[in-house]
C-alpha positions as CSV (number, residue, x, y, z in Angstrom):
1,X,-12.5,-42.8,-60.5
2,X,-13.9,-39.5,-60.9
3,X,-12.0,-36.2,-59.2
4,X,-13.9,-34.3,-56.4
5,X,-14.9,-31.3,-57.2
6,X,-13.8,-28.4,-54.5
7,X,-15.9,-25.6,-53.5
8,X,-15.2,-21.5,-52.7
9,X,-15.6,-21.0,-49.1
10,X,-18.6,-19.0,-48.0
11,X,-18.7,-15.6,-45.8
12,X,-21.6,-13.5,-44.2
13,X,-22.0,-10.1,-45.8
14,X,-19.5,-7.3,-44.8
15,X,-19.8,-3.8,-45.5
16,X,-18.3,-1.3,-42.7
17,X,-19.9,1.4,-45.1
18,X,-23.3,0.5,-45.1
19,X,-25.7,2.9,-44.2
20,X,-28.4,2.4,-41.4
21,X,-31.6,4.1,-41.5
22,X,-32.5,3.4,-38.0
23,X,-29.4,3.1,-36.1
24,X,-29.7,0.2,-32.9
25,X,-30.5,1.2,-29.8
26,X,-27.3,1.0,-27.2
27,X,-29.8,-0.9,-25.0
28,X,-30.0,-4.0,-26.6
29,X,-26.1,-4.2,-27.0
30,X,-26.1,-4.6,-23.0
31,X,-26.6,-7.9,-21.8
32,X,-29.0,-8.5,-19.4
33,X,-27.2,-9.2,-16.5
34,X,-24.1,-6.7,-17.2
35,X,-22.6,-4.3,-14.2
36,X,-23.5,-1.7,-16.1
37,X,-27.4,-1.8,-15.7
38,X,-26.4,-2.6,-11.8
39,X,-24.7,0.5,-11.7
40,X,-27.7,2.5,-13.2
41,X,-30.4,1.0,-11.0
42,X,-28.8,1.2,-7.9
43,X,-27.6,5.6,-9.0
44,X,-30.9,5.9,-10.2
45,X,-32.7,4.7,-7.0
46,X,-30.3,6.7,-4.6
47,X,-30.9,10.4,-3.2
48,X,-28.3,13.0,-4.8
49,X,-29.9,16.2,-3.3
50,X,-26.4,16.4,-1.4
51,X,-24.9,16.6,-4.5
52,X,-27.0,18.9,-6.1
53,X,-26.7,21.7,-3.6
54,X,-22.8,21.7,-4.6
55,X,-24.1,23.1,-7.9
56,X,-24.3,27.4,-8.4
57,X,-27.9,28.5,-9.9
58,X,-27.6,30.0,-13.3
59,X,-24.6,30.5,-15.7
60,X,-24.3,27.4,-18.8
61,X,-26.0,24.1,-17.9
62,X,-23.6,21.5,-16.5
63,X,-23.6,17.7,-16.7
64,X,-26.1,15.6,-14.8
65,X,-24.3,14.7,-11.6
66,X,-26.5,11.2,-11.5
67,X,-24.8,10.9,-14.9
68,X,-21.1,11.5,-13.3
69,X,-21.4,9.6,-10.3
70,X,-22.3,6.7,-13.1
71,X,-19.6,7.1,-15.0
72,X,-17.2,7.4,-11.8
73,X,-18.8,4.2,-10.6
74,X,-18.7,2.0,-13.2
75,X,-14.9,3.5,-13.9
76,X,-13.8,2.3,-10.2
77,X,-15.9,-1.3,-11.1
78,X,-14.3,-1.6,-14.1
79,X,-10.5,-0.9,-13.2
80,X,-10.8,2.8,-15.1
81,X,-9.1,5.3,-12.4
82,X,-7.5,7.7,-14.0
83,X,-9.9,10.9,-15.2
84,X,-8.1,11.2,-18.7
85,X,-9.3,6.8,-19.2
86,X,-12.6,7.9,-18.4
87,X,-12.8,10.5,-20.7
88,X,-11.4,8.1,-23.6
89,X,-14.2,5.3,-22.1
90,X,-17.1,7.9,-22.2
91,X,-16.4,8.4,-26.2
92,X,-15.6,4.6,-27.0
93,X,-16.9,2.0,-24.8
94,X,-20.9,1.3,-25.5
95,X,-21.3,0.6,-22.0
96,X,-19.9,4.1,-20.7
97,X,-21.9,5.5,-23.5
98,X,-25.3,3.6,-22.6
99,X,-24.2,5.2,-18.8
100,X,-23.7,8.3,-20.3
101,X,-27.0,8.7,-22.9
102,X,-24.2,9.5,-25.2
103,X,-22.7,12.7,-23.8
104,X,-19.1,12.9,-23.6
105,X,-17.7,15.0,-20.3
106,X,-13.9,15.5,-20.6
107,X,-11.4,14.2,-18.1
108,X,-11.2,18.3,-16.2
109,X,-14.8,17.9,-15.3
110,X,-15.1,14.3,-14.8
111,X,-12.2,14.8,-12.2
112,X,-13.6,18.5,-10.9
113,X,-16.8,16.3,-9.9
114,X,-14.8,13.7,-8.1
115,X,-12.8,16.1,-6.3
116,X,-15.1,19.1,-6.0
117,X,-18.4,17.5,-6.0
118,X,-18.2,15.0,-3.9
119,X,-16.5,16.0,-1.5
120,X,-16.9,15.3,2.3
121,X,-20.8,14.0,0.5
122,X,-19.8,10.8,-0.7
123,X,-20.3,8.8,2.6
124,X,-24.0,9.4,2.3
125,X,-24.3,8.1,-1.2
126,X,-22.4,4.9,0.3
127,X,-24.2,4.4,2.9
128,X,-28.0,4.7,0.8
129,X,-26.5,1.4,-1.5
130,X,-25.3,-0.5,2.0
131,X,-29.1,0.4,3.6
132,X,-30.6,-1.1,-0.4
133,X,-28.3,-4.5,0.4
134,X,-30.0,-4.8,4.4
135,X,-33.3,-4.2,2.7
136,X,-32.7,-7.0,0.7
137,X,-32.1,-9.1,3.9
138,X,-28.2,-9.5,2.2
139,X,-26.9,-7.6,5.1
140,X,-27.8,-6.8,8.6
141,X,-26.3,-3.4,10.6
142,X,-27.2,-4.8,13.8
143,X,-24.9,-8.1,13.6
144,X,-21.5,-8.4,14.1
145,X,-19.2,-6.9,11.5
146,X,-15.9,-8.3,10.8
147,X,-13.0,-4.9,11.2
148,X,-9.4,-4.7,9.3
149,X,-7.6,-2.3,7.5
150,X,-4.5,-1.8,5.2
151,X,-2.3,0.7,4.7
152,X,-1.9,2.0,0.2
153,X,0.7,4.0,-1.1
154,X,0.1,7.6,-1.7
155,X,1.0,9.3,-5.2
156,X,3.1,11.8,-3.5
157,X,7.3,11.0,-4.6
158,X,8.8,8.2,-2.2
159,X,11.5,10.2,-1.0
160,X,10.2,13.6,0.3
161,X,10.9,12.9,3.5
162,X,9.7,15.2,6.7
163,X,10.6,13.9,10.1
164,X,9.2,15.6,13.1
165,X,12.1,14.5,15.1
166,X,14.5,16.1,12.5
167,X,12.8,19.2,12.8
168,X,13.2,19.2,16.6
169,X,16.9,18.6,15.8
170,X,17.8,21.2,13.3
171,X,15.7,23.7,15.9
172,X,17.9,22.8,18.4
173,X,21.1,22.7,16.4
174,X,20.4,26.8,15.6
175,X,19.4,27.9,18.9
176,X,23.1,26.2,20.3
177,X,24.8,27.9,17.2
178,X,22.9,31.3,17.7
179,X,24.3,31.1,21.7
180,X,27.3,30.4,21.0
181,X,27.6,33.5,18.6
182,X,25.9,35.8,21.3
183,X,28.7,34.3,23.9
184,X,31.2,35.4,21.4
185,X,29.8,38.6,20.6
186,X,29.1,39.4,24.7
187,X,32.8,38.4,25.2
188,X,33.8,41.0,22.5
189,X,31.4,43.6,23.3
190,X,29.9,43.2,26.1
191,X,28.8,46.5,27.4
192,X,26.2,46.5,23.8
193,X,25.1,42.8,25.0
194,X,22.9,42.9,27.9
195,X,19.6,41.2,26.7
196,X,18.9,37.5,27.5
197,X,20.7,35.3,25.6
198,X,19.2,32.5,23.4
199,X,19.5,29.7,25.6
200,X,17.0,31.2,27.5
201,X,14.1,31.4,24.8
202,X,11.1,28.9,26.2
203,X,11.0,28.6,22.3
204,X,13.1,29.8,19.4
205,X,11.2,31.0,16.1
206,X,11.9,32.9,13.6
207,X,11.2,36.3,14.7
208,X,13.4,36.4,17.8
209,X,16.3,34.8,15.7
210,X,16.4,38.1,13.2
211,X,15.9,40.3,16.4
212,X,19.5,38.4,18.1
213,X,21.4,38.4,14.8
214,X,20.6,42.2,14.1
215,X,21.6,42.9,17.7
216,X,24.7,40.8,17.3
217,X,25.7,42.5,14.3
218,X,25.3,45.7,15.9
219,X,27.4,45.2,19.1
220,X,30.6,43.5,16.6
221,X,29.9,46.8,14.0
222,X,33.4,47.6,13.1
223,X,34.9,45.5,15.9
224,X,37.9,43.1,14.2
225,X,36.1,39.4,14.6
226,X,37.2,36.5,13.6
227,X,36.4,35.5,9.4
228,X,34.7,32.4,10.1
229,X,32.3,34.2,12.4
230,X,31.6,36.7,10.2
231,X,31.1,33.7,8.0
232,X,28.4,32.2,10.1
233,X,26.6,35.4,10.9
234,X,26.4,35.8,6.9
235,X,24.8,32.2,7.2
236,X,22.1,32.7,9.8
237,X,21.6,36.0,8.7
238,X,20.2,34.8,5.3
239,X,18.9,31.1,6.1
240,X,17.7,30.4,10.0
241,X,14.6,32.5,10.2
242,X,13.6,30.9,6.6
243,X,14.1,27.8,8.0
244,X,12.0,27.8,11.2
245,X,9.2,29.1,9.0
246,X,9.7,26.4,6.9
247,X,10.0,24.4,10.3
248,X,6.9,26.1,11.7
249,X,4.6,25.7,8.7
250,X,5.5,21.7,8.5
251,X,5.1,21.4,11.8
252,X,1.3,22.4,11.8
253,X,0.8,20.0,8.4
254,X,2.4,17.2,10.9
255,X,0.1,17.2,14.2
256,X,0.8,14.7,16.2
257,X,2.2,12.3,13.2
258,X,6.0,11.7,13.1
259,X,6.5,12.0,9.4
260,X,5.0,13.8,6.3
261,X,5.4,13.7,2.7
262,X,6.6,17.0,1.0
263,X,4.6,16.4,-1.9
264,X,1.6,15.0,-0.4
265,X,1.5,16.5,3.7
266,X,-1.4,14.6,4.7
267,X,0.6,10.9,3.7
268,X,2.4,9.7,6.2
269,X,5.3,7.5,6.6
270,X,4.4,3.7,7.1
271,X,5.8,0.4,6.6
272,X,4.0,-1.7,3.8
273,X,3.8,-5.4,2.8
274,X,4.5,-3.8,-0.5
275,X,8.2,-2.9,-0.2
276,X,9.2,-1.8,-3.8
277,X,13.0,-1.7,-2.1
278,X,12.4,-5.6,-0.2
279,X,14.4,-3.6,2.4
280,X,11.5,-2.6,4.8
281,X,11.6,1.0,3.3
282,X,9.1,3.5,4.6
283,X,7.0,4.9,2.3
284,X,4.1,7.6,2.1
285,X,0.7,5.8,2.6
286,X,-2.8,6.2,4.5
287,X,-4.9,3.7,6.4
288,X,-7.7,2.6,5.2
289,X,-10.1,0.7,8.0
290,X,-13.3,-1.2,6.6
291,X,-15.4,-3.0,8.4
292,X,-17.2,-6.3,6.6
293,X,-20.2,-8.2,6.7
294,X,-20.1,-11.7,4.1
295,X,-17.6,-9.4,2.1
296,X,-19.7,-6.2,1.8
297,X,-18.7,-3.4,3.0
298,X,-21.0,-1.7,5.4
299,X,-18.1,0.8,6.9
300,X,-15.2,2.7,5.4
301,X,-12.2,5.5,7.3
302,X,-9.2,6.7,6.5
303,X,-6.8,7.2,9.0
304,X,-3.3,8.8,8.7
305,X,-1.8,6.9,11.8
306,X,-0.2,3.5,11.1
307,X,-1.4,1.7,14.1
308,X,-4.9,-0.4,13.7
309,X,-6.3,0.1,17.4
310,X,-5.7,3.8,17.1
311,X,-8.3,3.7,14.7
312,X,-11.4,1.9,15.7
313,X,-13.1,4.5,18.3
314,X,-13.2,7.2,15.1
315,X,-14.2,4.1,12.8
316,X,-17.3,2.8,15.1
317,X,-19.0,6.4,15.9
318,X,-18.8,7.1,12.4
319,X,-20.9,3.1,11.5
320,X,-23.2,5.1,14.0
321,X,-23.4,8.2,12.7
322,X,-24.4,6.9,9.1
323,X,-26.8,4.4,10.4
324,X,-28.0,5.1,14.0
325,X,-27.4,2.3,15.2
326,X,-24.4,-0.4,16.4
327,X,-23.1,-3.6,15.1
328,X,-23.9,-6.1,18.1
329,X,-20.3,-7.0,17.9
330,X,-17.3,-6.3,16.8
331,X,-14.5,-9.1,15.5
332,X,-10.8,-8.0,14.8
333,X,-7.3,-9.3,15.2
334,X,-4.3,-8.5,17.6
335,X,-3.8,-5.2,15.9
336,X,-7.3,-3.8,17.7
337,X,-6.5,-5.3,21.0
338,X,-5.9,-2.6,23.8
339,X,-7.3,-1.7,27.1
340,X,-8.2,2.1,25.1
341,X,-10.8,-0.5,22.8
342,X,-11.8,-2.8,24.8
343,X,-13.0,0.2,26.9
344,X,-14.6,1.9,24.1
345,X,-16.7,-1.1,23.1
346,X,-18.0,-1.9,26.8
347,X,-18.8,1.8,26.6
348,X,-21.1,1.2,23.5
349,X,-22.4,-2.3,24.7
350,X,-20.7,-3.7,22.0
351,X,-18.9,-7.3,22.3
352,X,-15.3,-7.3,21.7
353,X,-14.0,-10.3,19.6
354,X,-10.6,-8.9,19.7
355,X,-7.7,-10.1,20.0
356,X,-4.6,-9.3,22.2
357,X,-1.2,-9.5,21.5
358,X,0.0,-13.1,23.1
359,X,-3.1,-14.2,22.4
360,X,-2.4,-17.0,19.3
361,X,0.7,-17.4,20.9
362,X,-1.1,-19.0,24.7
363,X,-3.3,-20.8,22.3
364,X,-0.4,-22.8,20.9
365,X,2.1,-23.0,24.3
366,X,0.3,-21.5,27.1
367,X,1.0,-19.0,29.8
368,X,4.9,-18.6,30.7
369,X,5.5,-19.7,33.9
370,X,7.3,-16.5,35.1
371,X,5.7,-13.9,32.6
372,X,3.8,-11.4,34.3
373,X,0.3,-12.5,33.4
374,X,1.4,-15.9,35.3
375,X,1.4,-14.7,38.6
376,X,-1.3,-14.4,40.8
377,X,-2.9,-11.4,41.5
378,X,-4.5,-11.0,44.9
379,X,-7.1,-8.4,44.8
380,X,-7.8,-8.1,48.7
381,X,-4.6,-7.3,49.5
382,X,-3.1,-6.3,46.5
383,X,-0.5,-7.9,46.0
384,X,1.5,-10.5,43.4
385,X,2.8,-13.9,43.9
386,X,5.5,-14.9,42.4
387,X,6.0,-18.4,40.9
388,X,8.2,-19.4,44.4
389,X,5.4,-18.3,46.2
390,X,7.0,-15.1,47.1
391,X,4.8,-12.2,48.4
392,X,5.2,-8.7,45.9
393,X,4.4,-5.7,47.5
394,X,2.7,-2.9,45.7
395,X,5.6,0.4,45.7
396,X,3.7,2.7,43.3
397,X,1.8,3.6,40.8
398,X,2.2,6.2,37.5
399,X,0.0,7.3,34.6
400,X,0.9,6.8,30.9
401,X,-0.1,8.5,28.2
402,X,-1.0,6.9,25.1
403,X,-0.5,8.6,21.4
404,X,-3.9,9.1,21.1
405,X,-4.1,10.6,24.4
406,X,-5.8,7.4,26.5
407,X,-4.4,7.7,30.3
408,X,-3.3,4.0,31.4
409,X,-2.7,3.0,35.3
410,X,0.6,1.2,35.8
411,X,0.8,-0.8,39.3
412,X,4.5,-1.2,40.5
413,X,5.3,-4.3,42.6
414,X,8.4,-5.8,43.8
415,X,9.6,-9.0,45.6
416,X,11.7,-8.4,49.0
417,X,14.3,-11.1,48.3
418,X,15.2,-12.7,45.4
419,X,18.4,-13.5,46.4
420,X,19.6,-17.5,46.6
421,X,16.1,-18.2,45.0
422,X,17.0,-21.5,42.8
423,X,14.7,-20.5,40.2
424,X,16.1,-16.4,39.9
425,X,17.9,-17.8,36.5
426,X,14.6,-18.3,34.5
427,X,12.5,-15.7,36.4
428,X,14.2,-12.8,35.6
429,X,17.5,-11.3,34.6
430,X,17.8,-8.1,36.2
431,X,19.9,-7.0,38.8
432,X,18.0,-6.8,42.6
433,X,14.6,-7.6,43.3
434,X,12.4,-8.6,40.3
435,X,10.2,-5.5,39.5
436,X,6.8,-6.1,38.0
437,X,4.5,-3.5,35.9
438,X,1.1,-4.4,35.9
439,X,-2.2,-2.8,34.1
440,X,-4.9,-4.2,35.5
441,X,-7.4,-2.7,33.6
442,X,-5.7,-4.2,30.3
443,X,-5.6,-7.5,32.4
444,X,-9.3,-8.2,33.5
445,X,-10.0,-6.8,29.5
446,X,-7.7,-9.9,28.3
447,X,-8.9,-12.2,30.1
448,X,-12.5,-11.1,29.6
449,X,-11.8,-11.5,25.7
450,X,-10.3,-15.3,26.5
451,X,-13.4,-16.6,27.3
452,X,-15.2,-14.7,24.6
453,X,-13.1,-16.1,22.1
454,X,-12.5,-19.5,23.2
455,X,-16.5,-19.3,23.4
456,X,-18.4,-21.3,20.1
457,X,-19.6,-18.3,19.3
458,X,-15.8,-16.8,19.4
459,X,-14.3,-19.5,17.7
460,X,-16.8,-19.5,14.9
461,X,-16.3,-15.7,14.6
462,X,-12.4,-16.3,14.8
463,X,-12.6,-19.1,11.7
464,X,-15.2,-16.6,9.5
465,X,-12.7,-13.1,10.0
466,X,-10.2,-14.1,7.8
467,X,-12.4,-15.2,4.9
468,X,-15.0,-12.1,5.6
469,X,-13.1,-9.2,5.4
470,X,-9.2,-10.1,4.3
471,X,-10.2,-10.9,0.5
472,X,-11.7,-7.3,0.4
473,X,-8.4,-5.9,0.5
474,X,-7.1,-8.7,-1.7
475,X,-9.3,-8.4,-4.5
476,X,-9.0,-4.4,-4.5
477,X,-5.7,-4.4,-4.3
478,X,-4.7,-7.8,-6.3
479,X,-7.4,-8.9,-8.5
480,X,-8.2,-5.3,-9.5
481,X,-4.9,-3.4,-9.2
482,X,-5.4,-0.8,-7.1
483,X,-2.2,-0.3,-5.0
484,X,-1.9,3.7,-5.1
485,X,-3.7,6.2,-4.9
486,X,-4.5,8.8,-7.9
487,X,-5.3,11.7,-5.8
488,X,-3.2,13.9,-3.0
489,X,-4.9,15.4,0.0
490,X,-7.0,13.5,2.6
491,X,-9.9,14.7,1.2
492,X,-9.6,13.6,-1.9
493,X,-7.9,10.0,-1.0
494,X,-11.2,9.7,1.4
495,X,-13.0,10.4,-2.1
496,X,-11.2,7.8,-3.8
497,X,-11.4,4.9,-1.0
498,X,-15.4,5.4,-1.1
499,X,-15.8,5.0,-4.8
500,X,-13.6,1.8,-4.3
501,X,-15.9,0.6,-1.6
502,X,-19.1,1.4,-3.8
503,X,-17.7,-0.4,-6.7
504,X,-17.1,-3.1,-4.3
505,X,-20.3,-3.5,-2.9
506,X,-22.4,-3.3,-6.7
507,X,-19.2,-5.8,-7.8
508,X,-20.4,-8.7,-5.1
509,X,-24.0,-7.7,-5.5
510,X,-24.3,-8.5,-8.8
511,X,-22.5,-11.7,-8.9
């Protein structure tokens, strides 16, 4: 029997040395159907002239900003955030390069476009790519649009705390300190004290605390006072008026929020599903509000309140300010659901597929006997009934004032005598009479948005939400990472929040 005889494995040529005379174009290395030649179609077809008049006349020529927004794009498609990736993506990546026509723009002015350039601009590049998806019949801006937001992290530190109630404290804490050194000082000199004392500033500042120390240290001017006084004066002498302007100047950053960051003023304090701690920690964030339509993205805000329904008015004027025109409807969850809203949309003859608070919780148990949306409401005479049949007189009316400034009309009524009524155990637990607040307005809009979502039309809408606009968030956040911000400032955030939504959109379009 004869022995085989083995053979040398074979290789395809390899030289990493050799020499091309003609070098291949980058365009055949892209496939057909890559992100990449979505990304330049859809730039290419888009009008920049916003951009453009950002740029100065004369001086060295700059980088193409069609070029930028490209590589700024396809970075936020492609998971590349940080300026200092794109820089290294620009000069290795064949697909940045094919984006780029080979030039090779350095992280400072990649990131003084995003910031600089686009600033306060980018909303109408967004909005050109979500009119080219309705002209492709894949979206329509007159249908309903599915609203929800979520709340990411800002890049500011975690634990640069400013608390508008501490403020308001530490205020109050130095104008009682500051009049209980002029009561000393008046009980030592008091012929040298006759000005008003601080308890009666309408507001303390800074200014009218260095006027009362330097007339307290005049009147006790070589009078024998007690050490630890002397002490104190020492103290507010050299720290209060620093501190209200320091209290002053974060109090303007603040608004009408409760909280700040130090590091980033225009984050604010909000509790995440994200909870680094798992201890419910607050943490520096913004809102970010999108409204959907088959996962697209037709509408984008950023908000630096934590509450959803505080948000949609701002969010729905700005869908008609980019588009001039409305959504027919609107669908949202519990979050959305006040009388401020439902208001807002009537206004705008929009339908209101929203919502309200009990509202998942009637589907599955029903009314409450004795809860206040139980009893009967008689309009004529206006009046209540309780569940006993008991008559509730109306005994006032008062006005409340919402954060955002939205006046609500609270009816007062009360039963004459609960006393000996068999069922007082389960009806209420309160002492007297039972007392009943009652918005009307926020009733007739609940039960208005019952029937519409109990409607086929509501319940389809009600079964779609959740699959439309939730697994936005879900792949930004999860499937491509993004779960902070890069930038600081609400500007800039707002910046970073509509390249996300771009990428989105060209992301789903292509596949």
């Amino acid at each position: 029997m004869g022995t085989k005889k083995s053979s040398a494995p074979v290789f395809k040529p390899y030289d990493p040395d050799q020499l091309q005379l003609l070098p291949p174009s980058l365009d055949e290395l892209i496939a057909e159907n890559h992100p990449a030649r979505i990304v330049k179609n859809v730039i290419d077809e888009i009008d920049i002239r916003p951009i453009n008049r950002r740029y100065k006349g004369g001086g060295a020529s700059s980088y193409h900003p069609r070029m930028l927004l490209k590589v700024l794009v396809y970075g936020y498609l492609t998971n590349t955030y940080s300026s200092r990736k794109l820089e290294e993506q620009v000069r290795q990546n064949i697909h940045f390069m094919w984006l780029t026509g080979m030039k090779t723009p350095d992280h400072n002015t990649i990131n003084r476009f995003r910031s600089e350039k686009l600033s306060s601009i980018l909303k109408q590049i967004f909005s050109q790519i979500v009119l080219l998806l309705a002209q492709e019949g894949i979206v329509s801006l007159k249908e309903a649009v599915f609203t929800d937001g979520t709340k990411i992290e800002s890049v500011a530190n975690r634990y640069t705390f400013v608390w508008g109630k501490s403020i308001k404290t530490s205020k109050d804490r130095i104008q009682s300190q500051l009049d209980d050194l002029w009561k000393y000082a008046q009980g030592v000199a008091a012929e040298e004290l006759k000005d008003p004392s601080p308890s009666e500033f309408d507001q303390i500042n800074a200014d009218q605390v260095r006027k009362t120390i330097a007339k307290i240290d005049q009147a006790l001017d070589e009078k024998p006072i007690d050490k630890k006084v002397r002490q104190k004066l020492n103290y507010a002498r050299k720290n209060w008026p620093e501190n209200l302007e320091r209290y002053e100047q974060q109090e303007k950053k603040l608004g009408s929020r409760n909280s700040m960051s130090k590091t980033d003023p225009d984050a604010t304090f909000m509790r995440m599903k994200e909870d680094h701690m798992l201890n419910g920690q607050l943490k520096p964030a913004y809102n970010w509000q999108i409204s959907s339509q088959d996962q697209f993205i037709l509408n984008y805000s950023l908000h630096q309140t934590s509450t959803d329904y505080q948000t949609l008015p701002a969010h729905l004027e700005q869908y008609e300010s980019l588009y001039g025109m409305k959504p027919s409807a609107v669908v949202a969850d519990a979050g959305y659901g006040s009388d401020e809203n439902y208001q807002f949309l009537q206004g705008k003859d929009i339908e209101a597929y929203i919502k309200y608070n009990t509202f998942d919780k009637e589907q599955k148990e029903g009314l409450k006997a004795f809860s206040n949306d139980s009893l009967h409401y008689n309009e004529t005479q206006d009046c209540l009934y309780c569940p006993m049949g008991q008559r509730m007189e109306r005994i006032g009316e008062k006005l409340r004032k919402t954060t955002s400034g939205y006046t609500q009309s609270i009816h007062q009524y009360q039963a004459k005598n609960c006393q000996g009524c068999p069922m007082r155990g389960v009806c209420h637990a309160g002492k007297g009479n039972r007392l009943v607040e009652v918005n009307h307005s926020l009733r007739n809009y609940k039960k208005q948005a019952k029937e519409k979502l109990n409607s086929p039309q509501g319940i389809q809408y009600r079964k779609k939400r959740p699959v439309d606009v939730e697994p936005v968030f879900a792949q930004i956040k999860s499937n491509h990472g993004f779960r902070r911000f890069m930038l600081k400032g609400l500007s800039k955030v707002e910046i970073e929040i509509g390249l996300l939504s771009i990428a989105h959109n060209l992301r789903k379009w292509k596949a």
